[in-house]
N, CA, C and O atoms as a DFTB+ gen file, in Angstrom:
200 C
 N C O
     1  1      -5.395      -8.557       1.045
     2  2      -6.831      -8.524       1.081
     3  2      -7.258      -8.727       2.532
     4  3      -6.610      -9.554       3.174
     5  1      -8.015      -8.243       2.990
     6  2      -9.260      -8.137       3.926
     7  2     -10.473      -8.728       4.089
     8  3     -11.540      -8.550       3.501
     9  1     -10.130      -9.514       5.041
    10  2     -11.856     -10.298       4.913
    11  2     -12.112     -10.055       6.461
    12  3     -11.335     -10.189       7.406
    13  1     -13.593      -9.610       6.425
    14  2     -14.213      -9.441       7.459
    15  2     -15.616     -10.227       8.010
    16  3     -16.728      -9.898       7.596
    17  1     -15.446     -11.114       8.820
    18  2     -16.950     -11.702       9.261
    19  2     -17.730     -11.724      10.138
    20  3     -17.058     -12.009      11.130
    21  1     -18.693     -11.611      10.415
    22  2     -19.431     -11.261      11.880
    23  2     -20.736     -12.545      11.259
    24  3     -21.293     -12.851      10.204
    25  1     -20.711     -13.083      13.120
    26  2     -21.545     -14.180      13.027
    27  2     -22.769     -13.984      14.301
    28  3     -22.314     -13.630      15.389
    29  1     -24.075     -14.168      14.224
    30  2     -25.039     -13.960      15.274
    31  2     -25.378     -15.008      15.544
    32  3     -25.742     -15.931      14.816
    33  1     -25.238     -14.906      17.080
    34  2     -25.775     -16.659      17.657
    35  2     -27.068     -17.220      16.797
    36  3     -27.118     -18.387      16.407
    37  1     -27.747     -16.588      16.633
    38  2     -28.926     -17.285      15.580
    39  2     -28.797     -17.516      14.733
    40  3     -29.838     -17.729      14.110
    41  1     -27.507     -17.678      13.978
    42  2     -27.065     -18.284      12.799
    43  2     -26.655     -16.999      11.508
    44  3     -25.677     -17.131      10.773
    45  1     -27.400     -16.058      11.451
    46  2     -26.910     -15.401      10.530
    47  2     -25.821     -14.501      10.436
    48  3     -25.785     -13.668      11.342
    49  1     -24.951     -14.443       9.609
    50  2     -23.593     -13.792       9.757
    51  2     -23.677     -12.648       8.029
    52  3     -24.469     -12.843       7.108
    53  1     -22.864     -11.808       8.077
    54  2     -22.493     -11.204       7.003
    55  2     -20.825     -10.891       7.243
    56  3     -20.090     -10.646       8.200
    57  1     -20.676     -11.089       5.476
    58  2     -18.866     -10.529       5.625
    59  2     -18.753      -9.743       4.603
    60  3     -19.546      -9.623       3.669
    61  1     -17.533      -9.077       4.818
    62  2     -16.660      -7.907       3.673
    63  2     -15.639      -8.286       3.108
    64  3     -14.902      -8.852       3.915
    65  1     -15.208      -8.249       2.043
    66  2     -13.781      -8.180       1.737
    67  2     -13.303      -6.914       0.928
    68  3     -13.856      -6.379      -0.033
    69  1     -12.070      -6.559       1.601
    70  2     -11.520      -5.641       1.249
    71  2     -10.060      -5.150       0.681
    72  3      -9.190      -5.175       1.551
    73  1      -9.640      -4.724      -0.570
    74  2      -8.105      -4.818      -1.087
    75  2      -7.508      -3.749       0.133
    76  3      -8.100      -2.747       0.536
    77  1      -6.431      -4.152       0.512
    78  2      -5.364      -2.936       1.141
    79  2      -4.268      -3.057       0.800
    80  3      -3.376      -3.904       0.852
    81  1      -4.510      -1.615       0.250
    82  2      -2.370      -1.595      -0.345
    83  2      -1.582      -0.684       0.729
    84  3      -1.674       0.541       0.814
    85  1      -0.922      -1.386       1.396
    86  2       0.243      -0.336       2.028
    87  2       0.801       0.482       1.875
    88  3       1.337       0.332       0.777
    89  1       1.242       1.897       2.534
    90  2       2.181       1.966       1.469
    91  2       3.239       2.634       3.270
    92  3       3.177       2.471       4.488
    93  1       3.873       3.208       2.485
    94  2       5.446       2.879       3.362
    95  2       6.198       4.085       3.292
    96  3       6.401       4.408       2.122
    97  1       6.718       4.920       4.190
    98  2       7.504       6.148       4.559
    99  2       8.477       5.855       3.978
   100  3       8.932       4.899       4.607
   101  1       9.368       6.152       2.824
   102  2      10.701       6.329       2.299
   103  2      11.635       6.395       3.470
   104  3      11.571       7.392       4.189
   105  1      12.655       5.271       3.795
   106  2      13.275       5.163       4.560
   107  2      12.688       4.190       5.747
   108  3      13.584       3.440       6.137
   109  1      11.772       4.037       6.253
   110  2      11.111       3.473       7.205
   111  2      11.878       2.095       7.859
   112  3      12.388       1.614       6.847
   113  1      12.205       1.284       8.880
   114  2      12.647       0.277       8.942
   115  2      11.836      -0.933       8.716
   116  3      12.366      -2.031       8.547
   117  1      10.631      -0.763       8.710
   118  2       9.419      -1.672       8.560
   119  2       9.252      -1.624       7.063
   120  3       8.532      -2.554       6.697
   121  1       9.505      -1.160       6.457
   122  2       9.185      -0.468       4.970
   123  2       9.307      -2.110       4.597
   124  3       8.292      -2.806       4.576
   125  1      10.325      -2.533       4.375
   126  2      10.939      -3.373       3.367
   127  2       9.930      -4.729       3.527
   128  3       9.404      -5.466       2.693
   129  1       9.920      -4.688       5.242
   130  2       9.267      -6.612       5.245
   131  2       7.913      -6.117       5.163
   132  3       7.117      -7.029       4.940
   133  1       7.265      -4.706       5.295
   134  2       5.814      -4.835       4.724
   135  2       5.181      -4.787       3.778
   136  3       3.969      -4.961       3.649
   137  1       6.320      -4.430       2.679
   138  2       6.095      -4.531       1.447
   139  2       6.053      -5.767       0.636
   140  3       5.150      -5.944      -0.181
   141  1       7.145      -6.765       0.862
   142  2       7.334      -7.427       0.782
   143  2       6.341      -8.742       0.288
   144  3       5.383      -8.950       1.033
   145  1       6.478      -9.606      -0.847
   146  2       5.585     -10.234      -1.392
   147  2       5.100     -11.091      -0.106
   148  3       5.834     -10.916       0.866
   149  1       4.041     -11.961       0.101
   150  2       3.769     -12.397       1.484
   151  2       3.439     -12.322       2.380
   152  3       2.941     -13.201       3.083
   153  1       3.703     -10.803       2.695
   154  2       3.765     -10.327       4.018
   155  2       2.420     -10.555       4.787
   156  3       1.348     -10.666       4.192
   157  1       2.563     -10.626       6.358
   158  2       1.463     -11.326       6.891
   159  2       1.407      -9.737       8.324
   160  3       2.406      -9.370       8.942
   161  1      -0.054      -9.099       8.492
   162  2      -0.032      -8.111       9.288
   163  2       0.723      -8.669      10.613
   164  3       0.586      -9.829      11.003
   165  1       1.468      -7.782      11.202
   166  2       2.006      -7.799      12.569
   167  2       3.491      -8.875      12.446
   168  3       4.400      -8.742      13.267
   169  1       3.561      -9.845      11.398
   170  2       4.469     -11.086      11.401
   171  2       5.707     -10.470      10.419
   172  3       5.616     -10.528       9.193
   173  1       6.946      -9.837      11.150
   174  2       8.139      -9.158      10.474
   175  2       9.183      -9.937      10.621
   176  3      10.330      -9.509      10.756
   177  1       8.732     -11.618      10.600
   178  2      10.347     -12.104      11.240
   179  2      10.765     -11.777      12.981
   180  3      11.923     -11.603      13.360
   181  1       9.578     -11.745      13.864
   182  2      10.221     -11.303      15.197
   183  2       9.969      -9.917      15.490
   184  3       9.275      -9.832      16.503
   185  1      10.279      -8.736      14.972
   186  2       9.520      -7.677      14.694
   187  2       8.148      -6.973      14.466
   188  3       7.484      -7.114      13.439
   189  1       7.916      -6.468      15.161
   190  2       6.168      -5.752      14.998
   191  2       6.520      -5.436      13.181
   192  3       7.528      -5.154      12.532
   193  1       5.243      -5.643      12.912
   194  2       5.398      -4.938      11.351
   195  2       4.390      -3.592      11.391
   196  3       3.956      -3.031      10.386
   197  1       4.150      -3.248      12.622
   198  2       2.960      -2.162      12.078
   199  2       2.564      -2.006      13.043
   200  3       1.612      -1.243      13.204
């Protein structure tokens, strides 16, 4: 999920949230840890995830 927030110095802010499902090139080396239950954008164990 996706959450998005924007805040204006005068106090008022609005946000979004949004589902994103990945999905993944058959074969890919990233495939596995971005699928992966957990998975956190960019965080592959040391590895770019994306």
């Amino acid at each position: 999920m996706l959450v998005v927030e924007a805040k204006q110095r005068d106090g008022r802010s609005v946000s979004v949230t949004r589902t994103v499902v990945p999905s993944c090139a058959y074969g890919a080396a990233h495939c596995d840890c971005e699928c992966r239950a957990g998975y956190e954008l960019g965080n592959c164990e040391g590895r770019d995830g994306g």
